[in-house]
N, CA, C and O atoms as a Tinker XYZ file with bonds, in Angstrom:
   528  protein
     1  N    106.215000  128.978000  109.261000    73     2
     2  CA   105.279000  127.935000  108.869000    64     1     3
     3  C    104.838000  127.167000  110.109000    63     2     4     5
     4  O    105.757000  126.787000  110.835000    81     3
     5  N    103.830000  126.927000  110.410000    73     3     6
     6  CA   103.057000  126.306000  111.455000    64     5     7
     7  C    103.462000  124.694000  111.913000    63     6     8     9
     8  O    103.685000  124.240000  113.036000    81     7
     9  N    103.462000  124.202000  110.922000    73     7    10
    10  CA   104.375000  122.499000  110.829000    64     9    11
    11  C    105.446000  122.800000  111.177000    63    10    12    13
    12  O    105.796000  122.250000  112.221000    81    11
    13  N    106.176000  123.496000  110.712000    73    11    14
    14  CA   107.846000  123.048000  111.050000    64    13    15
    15  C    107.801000  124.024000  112.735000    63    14    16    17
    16  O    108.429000  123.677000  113.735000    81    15
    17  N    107.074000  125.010000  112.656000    73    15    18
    18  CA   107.375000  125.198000  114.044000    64    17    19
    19  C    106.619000  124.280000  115.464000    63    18    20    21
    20  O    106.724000  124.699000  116.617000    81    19
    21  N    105.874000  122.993000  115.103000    73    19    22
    22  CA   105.005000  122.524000  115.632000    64    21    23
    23  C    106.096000  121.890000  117.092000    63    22    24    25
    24  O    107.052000  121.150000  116.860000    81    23
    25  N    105.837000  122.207000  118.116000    73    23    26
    26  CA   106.244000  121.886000  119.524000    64    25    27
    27  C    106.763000  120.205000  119.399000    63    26    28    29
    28  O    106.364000  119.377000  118.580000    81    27
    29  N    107.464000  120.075000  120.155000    73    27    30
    30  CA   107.620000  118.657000  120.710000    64    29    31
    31  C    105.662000  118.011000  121.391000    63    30    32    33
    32  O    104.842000  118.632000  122.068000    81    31
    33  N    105.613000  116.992000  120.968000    73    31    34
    34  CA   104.169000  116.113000  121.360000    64    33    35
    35  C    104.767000  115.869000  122.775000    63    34    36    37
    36  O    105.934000  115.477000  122.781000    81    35
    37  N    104.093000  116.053000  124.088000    73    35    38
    38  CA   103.776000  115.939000  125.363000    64    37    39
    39  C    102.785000  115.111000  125.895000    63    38    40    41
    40  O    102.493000  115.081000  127.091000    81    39
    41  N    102.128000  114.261000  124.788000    73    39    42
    42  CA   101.090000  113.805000  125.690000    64    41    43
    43  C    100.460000  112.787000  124.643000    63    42    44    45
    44  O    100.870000  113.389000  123.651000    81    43
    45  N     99.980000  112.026000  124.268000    73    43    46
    46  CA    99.211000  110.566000  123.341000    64    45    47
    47  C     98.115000  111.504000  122.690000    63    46    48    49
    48  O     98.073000  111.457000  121.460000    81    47
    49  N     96.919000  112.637000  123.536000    73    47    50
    50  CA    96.429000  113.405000  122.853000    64    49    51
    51  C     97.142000  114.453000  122.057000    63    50    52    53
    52  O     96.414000  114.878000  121.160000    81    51
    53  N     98.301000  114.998000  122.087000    73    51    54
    54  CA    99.602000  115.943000  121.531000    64    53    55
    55  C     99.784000  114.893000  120.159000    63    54    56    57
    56  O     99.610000  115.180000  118.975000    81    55
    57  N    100.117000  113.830000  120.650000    73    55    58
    58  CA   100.917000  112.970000  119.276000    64    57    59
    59  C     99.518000  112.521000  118.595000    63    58    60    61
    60  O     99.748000  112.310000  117.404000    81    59
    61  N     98.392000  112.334000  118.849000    73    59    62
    62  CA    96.933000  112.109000  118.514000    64    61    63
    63  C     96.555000  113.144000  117.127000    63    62    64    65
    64  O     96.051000  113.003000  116.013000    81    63
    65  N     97.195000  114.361000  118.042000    73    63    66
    66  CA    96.424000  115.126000  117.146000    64    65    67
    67  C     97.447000  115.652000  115.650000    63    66    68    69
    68  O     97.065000  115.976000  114.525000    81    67
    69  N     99.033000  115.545000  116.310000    73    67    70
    70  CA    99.588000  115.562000  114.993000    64    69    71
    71  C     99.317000  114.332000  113.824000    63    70    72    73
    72  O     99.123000  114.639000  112.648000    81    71
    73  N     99.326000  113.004000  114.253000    73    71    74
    74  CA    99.273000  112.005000  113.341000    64    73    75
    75  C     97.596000  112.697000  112.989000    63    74    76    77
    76  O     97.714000  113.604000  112.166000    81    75
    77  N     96.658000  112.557000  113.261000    73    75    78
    78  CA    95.682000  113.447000  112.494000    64    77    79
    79  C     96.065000  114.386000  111.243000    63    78    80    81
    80  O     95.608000  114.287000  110.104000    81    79
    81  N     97.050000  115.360000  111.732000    73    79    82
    82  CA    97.631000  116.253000  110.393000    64    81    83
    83  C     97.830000  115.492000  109.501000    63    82    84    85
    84  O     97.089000  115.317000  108.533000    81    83
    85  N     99.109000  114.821000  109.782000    73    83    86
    86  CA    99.955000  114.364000  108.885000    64    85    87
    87  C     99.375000  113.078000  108.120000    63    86    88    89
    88  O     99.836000  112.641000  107.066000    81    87
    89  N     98.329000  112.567000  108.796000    73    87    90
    90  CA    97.713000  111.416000  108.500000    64    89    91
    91  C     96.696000  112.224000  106.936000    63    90    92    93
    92  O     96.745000  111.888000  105.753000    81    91
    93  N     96.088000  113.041000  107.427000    73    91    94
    94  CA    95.378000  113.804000  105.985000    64    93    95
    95  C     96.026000  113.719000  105.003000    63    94    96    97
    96  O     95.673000  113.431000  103.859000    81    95
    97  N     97.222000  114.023000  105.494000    73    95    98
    98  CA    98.250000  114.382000  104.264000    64    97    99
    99  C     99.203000  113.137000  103.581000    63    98   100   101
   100  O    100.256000  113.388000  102.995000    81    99
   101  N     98.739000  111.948000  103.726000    73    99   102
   102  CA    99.682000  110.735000  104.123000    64   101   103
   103  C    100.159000  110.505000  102.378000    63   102   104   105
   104  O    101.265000  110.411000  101.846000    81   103
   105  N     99.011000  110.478000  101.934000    73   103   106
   106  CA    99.663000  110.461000  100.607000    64   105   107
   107  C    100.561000  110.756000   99.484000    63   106   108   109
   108  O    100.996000  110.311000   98.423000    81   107
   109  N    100.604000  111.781000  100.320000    73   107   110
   110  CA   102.062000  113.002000   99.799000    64   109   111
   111  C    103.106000  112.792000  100.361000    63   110   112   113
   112  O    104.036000  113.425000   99.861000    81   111
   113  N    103.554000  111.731000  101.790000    73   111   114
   114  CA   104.452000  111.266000  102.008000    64   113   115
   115  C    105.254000  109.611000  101.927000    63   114   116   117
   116  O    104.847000  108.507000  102.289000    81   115
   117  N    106.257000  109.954000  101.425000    73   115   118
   118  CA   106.065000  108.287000  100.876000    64   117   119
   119  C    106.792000  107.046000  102.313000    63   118   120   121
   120  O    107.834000  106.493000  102.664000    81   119
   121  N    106.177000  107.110000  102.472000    73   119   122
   122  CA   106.469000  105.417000  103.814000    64   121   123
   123  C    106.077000  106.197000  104.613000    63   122   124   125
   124  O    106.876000  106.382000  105.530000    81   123
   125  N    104.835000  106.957000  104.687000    73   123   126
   126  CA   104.058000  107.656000  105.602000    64   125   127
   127  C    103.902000  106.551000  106.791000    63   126   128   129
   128  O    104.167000  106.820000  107.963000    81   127
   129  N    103.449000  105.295000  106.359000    73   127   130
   130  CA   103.324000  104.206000  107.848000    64   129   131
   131  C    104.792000  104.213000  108.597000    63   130   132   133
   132  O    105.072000  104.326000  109.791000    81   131
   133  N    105.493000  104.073000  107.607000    73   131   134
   134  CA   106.573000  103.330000  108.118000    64   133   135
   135  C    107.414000  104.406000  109.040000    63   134   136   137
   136  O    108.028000  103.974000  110.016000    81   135
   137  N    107.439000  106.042000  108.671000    73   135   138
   138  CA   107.700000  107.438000  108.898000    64   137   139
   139  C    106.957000  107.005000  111.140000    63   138   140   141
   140  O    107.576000  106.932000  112.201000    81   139
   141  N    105.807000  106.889000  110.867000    73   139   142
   142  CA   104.871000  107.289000  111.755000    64   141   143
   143  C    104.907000  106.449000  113.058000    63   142   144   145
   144  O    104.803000  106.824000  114.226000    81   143
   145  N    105.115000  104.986000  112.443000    73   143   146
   146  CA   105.216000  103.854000  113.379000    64   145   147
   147  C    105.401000  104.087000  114.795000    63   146   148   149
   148  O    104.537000  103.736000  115.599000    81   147
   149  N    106.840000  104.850000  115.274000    73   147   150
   150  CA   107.066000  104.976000  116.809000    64   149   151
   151  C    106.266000  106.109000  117.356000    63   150   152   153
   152  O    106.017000  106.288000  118.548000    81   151
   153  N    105.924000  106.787000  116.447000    73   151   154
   154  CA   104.710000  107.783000  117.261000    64   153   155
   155  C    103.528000  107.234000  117.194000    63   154   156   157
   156  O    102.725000  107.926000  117.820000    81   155
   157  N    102.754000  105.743000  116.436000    73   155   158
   158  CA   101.373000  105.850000  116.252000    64   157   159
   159  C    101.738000  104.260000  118.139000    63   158   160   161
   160  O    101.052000  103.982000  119.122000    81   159
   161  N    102.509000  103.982000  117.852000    73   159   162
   162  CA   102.632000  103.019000  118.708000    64   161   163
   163  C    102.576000  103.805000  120.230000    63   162   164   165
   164  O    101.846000  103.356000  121.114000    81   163
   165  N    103.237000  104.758000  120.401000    73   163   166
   166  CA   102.607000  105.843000  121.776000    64   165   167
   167  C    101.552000  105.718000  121.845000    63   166   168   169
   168  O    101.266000  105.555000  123.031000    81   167
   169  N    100.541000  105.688000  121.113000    73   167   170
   170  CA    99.042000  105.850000  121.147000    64   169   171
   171  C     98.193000  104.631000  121.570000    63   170   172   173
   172  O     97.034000  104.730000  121.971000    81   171
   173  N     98.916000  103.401000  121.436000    73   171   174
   174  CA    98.243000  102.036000  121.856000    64   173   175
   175  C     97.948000  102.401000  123.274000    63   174   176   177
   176  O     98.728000  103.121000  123.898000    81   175
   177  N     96.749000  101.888000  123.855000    73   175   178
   178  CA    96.201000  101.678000  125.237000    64   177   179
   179  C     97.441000  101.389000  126.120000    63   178   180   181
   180  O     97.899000  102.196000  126.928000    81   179
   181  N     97.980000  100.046000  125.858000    73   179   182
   182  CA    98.775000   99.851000  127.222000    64   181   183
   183  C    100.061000  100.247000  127.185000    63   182   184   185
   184  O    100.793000   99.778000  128.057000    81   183
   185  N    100.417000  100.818000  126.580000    73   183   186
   186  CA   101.448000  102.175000  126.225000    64   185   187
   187  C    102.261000  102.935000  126.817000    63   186   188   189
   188  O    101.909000  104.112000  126.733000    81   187
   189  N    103.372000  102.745000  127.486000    73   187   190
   190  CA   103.640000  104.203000  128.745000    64   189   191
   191  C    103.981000  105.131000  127.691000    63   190   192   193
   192  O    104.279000  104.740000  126.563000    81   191
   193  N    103.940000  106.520000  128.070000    73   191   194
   194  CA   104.251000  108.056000  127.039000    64   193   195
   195  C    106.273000  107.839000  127.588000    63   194   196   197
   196  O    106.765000  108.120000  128.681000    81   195
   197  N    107.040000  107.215000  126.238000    73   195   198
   198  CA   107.970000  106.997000  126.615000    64   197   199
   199  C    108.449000  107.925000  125.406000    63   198   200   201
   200  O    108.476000  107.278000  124.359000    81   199
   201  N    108.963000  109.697000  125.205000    73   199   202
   202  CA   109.526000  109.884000  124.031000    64   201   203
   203  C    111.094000  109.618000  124.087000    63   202   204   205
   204  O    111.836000  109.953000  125.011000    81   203
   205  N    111.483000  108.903000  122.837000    73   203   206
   206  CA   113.082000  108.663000  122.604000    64   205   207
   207  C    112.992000  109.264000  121.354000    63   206   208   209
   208  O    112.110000  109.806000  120.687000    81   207
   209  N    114.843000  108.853000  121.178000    73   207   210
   210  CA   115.144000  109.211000  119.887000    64   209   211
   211  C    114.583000  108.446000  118.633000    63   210   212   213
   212  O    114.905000  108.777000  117.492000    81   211
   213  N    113.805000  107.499000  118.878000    73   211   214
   214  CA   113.036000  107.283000  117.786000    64   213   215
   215  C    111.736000  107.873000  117.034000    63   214   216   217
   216  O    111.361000  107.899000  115.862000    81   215
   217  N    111.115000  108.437000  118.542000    73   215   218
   218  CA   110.278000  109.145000  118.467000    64   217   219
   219  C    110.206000  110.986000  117.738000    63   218   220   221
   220  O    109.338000  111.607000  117.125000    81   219
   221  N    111.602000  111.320000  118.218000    73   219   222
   222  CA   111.521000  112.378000  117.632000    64   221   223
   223  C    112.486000  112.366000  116.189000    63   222   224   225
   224  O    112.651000  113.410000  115.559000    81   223
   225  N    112.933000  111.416000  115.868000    73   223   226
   226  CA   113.431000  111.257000  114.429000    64   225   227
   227  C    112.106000  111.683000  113.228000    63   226   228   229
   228  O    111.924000  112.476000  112.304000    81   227
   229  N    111.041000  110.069000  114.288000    73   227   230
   230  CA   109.901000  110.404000  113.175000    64   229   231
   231  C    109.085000  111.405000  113.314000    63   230   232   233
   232  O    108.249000  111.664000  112.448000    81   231
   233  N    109.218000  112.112000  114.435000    73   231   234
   234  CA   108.109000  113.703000  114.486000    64   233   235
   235  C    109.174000  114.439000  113.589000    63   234   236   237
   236  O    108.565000  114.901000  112.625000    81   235
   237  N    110.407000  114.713000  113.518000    73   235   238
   238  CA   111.166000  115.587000  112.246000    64   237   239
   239  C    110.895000  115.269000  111.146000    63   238   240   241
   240  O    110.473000  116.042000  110.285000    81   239
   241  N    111.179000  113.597000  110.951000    73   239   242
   242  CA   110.809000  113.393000  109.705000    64   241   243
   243  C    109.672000  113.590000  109.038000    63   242   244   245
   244  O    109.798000  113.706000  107.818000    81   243
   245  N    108.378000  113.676000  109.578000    73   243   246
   246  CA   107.671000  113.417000  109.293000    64   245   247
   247  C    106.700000  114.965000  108.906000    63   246   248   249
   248  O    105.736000  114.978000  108.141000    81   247
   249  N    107.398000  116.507000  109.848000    73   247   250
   250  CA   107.089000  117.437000  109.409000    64   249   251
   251  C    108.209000  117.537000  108.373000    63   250   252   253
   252  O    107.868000  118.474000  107.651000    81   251
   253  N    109.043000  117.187000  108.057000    73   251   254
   254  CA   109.561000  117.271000  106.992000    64   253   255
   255  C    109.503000  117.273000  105.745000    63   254   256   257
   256  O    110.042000  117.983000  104.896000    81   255
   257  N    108.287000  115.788000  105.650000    73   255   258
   258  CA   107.834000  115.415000  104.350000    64   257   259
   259  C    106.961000  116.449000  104.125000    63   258   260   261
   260  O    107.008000  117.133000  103.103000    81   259
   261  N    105.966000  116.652000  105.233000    73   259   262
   262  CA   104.809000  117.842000  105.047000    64   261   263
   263  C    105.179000  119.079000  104.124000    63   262   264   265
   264  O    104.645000  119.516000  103.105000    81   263
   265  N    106.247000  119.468000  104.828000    73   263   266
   266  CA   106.954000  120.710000  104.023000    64   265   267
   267  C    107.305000  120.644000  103.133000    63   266   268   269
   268  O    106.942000  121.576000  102.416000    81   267
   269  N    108.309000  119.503000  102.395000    73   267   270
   270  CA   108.989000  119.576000  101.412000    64   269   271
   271  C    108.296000  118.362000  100.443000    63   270   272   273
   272  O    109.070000  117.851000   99.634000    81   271
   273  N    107.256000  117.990000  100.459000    73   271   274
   274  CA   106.406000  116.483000  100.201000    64   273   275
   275  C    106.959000  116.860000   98.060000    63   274   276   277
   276  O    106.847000  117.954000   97.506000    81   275
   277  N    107.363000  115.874000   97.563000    73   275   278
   278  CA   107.085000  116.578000   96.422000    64   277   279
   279  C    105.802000  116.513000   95.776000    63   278   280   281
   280  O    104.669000  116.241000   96.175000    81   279
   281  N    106.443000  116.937000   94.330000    73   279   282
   282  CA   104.994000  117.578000   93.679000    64   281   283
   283  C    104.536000  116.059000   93.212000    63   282   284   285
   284  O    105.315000  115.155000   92.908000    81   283
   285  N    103.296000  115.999000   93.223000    73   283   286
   286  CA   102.337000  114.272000   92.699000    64   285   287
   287  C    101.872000  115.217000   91.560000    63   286   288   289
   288  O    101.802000  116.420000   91.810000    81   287
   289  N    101.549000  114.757000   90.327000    73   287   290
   290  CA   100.860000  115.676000   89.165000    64   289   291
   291  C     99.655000  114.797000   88.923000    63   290   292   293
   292  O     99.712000  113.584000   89.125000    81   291
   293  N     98.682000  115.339000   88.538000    73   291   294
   294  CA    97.109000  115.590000   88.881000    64   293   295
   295  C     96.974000  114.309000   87.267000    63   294   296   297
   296  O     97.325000  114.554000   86.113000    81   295
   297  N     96.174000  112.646000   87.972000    73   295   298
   298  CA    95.609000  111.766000   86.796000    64   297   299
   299  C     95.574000  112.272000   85.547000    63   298   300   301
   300  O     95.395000  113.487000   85.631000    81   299
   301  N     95.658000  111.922000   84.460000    73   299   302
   302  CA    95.382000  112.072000   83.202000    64   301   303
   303  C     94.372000  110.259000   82.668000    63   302   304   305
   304  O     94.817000  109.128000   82.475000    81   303
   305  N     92.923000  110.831000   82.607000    73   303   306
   306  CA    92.702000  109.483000   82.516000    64   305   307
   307  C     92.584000  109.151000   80.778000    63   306   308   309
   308  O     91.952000  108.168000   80.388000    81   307
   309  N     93.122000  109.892000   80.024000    73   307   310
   310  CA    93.374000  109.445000   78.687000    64   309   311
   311  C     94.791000  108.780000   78.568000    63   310   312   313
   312  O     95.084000  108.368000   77.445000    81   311
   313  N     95.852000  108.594000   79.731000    73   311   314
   314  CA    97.012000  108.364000   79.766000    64   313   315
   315  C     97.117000  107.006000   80.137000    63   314   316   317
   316  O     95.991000  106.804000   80.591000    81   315
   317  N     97.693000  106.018000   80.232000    73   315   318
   318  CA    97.904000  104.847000   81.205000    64   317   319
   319  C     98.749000  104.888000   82.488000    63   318   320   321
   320  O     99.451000  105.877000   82.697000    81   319
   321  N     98.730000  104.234000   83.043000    73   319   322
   322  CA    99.085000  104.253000   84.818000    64   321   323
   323  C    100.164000  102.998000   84.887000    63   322   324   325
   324  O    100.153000  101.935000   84.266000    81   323
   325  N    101.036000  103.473000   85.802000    73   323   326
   326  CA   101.829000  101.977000   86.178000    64   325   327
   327  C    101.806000  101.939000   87.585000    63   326   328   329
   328  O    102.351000  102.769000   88.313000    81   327
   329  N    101.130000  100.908000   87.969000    73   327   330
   330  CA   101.276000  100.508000   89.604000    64   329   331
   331  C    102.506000   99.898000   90.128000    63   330   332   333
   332  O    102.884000   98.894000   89.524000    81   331
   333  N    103.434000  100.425000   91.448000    73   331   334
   334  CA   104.630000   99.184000   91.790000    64   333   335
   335  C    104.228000   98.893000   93.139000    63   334   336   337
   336  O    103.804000   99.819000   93.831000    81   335
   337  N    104.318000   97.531000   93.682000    73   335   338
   338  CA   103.812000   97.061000   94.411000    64   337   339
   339  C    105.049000   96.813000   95.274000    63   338   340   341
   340  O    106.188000   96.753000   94.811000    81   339
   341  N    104.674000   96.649000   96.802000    73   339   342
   342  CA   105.580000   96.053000   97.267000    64   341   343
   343  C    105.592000   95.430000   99.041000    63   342   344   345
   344  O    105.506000   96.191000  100.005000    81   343
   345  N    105.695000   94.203000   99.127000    73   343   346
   346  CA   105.513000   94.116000  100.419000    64   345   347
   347  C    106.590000   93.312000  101.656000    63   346   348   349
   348  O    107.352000   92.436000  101.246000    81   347
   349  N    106.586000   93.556000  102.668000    73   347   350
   350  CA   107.665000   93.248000  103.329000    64   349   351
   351  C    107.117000   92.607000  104.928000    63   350   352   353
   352  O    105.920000   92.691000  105.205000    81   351
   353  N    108.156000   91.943000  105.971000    73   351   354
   354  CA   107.505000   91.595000  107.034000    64   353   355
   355  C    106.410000   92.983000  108.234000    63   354   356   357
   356  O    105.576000   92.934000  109.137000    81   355
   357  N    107.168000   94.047000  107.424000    73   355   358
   358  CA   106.229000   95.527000  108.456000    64   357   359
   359  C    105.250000   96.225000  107.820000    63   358   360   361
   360  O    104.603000   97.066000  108.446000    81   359
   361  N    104.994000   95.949000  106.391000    73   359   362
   362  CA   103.999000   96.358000  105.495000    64   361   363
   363  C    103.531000   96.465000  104.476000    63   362   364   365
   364  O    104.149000   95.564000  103.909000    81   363
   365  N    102.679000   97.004000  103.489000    73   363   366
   366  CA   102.377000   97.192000  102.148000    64   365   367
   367  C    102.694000   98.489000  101.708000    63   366   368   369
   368  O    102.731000   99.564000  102.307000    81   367
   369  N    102.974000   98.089000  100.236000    73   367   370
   370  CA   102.896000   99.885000   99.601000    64   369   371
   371  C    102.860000   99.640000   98.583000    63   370   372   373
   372  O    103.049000   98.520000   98.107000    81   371
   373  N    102.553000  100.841000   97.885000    73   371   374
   374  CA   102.370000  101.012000   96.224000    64   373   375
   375  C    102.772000  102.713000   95.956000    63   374   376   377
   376  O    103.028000  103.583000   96.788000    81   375
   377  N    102.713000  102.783000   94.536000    73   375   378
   378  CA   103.398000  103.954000   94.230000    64   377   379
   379  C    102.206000  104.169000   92.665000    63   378   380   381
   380  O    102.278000  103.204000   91.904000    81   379
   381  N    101.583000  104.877000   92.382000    73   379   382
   382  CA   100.486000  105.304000   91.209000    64   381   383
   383  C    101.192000  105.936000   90.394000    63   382   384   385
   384  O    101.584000  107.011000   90.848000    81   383
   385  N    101.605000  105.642000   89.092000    73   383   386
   386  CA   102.370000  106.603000   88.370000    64   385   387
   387  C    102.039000  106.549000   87.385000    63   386   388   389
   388  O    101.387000  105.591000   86.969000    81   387
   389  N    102.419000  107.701000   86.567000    73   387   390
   390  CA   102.190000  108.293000   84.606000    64   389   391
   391  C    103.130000  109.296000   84.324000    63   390   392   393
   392  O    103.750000  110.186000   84.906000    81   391
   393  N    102.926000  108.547000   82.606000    73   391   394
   394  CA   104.227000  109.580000   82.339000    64   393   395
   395  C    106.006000  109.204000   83.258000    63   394   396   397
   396  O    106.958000  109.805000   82.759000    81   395
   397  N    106.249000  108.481000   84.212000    73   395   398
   398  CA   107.387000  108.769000   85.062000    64   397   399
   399  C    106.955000  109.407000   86.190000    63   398   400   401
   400  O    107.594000  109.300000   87.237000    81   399
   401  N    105.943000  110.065000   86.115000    73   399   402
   402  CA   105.693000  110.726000   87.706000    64   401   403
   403  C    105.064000  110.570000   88.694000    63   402   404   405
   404  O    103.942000  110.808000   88.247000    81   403
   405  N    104.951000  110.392000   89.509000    73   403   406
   406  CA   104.283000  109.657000   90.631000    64   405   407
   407  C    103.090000  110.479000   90.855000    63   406   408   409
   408  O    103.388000  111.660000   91.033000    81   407
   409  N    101.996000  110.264000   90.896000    73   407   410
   410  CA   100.508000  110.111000   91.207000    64   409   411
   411  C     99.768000  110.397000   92.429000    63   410   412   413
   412  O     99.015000  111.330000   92.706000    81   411
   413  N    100.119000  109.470000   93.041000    73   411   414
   414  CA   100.291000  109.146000   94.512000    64   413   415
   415  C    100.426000  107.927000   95.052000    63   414   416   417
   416  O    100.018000  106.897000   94.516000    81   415
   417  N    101.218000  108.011000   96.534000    73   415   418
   418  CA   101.554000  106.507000   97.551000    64   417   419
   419  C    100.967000  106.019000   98.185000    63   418   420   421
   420  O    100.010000  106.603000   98.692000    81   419
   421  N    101.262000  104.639000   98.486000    73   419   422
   422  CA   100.212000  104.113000   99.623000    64   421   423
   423  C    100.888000  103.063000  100.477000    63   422   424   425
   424  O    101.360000  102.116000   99.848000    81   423
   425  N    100.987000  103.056000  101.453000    73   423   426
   426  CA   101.472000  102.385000  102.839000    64   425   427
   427  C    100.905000  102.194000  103.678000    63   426   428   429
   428  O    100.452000  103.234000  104.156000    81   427
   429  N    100.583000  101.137000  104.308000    73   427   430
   430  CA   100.097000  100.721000  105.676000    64   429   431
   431  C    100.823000   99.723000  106.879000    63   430   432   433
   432  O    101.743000   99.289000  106.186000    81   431
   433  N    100.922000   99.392000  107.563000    73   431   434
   434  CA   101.709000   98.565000  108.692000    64   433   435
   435  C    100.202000   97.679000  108.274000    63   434   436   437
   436  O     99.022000   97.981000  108.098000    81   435
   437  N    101.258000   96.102000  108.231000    73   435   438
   438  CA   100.580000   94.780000  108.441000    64   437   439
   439  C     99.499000   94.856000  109.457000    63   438   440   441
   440  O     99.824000   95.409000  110.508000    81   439
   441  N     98.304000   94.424000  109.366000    73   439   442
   442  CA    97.704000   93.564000  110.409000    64   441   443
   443  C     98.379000   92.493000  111.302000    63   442   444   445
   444  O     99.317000   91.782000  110.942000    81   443
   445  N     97.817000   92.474000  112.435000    73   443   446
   446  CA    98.001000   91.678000  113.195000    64   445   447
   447  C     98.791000   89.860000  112.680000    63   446   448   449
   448  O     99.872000   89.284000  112.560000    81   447
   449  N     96.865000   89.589000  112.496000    73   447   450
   450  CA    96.758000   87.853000  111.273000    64   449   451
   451  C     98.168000   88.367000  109.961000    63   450   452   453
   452  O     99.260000   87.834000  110.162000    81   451
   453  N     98.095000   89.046000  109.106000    73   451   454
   454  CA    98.822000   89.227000  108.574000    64   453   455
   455  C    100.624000   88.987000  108.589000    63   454   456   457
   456  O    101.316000   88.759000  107.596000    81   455
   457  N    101.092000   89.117000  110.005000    73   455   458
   458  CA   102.254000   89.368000  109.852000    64   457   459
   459  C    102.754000   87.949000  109.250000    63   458   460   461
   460  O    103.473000   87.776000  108.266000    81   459
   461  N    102.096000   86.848000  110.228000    73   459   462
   462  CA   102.456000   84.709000  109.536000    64   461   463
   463  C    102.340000   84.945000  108.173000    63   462   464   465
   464  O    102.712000   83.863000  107.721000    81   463
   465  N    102.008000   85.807000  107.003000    73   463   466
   466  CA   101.713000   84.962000  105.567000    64   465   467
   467  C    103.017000   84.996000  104.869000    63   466   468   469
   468  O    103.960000   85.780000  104.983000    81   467
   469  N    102.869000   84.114000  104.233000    73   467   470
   470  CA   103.983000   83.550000  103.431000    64   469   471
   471  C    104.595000   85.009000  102.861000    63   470   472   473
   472  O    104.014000   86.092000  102.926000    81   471
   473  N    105.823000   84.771000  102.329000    73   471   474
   474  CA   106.194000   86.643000  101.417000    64   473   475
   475  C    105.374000   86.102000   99.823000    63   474   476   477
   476  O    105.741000   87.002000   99.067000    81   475
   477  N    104.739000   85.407000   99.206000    73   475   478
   478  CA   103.679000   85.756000   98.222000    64   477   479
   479  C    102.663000   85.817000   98.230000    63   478   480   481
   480  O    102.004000   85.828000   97.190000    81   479
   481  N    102.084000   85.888000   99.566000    73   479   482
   482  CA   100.932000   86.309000   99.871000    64   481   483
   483  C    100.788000   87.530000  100.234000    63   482   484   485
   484  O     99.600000   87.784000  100.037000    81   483
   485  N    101.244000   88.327000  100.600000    73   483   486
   486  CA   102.109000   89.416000  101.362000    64   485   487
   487  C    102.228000   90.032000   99.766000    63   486   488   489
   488  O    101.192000   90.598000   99.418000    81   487
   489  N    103.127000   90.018000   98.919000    73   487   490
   490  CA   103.127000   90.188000   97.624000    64   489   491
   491  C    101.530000   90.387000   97.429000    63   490   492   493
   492  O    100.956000   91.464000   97.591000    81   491
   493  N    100.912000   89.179000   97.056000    73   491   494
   494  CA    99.438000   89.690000   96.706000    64   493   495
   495  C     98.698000   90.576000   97.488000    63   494   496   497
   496  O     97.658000   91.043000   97.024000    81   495
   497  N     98.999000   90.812000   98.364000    73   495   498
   498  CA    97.926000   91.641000   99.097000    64   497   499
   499  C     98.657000   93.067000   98.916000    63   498   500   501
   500  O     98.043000   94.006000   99.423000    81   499
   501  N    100.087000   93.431000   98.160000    73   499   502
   502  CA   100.690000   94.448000   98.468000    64   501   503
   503  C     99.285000   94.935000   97.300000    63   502   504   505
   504  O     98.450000   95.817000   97.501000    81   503
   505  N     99.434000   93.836000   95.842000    73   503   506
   506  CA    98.529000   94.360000   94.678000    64   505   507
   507  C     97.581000   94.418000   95.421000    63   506   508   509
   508  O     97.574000   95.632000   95.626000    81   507
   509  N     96.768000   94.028000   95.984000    73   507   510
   510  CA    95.591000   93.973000   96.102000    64   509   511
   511  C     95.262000   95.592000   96.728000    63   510   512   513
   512  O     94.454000   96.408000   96.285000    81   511
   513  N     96.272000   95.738000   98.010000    73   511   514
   514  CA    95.920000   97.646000   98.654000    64   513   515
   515  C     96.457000   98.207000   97.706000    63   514   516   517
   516  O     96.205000   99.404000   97.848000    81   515
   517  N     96.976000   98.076000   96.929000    73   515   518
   518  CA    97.658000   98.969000   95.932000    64   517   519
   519  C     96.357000   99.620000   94.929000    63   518   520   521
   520  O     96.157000  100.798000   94.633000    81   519
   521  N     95.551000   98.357000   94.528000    73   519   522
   522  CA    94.830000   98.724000   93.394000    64   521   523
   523  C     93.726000   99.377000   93.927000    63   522   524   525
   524  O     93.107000  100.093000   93.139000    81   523
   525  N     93.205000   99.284000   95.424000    73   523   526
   526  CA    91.970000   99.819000   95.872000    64   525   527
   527  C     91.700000  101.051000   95.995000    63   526   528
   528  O     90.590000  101.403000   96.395000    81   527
């Protein structure tokens, strides 16, 4: 399989172009931000290309999910949906579900302005990316 045999990243364009993959695919992994973090942070401008063991935890982990992502089962819009929300000082997420089964996820790392808001504001905004 092409993912799991994918090289060690060598270079900000190397780690560029995997978070590209895996980024397509983000939905199928759940804390895809949170998974990605020490590799998307290589990529900032003033940045040195420093790989550690944090770095390659989340390049395993993260072809990991690719491979083994589970199954999301396909909307039913005659069904009802339950959204779970959730937010913390490093980000937002939500989880789309029916029936018990998950739908699909959603995660992002805080904004900047974001990180000062209160934790129920933070809360609201988890609903708010959740529902969009």
């Amino acid at each position: 399989d092409a993912v799991s045999q994918w090289g060690t990243p060598e270079s900000v364009s190397e780690i560029r172009s995997f978070l590209g993959l895996t980024g397509y695919y983000r939905r199928f992994i759940e804390g895809f931000s949170k998974l990605a973090l020490p590799l998307t942070q290589l990529t900032r401008k003033d940045q040195d290309f420093v790989w550690n063991g944090n770095c390659e935890k989340s390049f395993q982990e993260l072809k990991w999910g690719l491979t083994t992502a589970p199954v999301l089962i396909l909307p039913d819009a005659k069904e009802s949906f339950v959204v779970y929300c959730d937010a913390s000082k490093m980000g937002l997420g939500g989880v789309l579900m029916q029936k018990g089964q998950v739908v699909a996820y959603t995660l992002r790392q805080l904004k900047i302005h974001e990180r000062n808001y209160p934790t129920h504001d933070l809360e609201l905004a988890a609903v708010v990316f959740a529902l969009k």
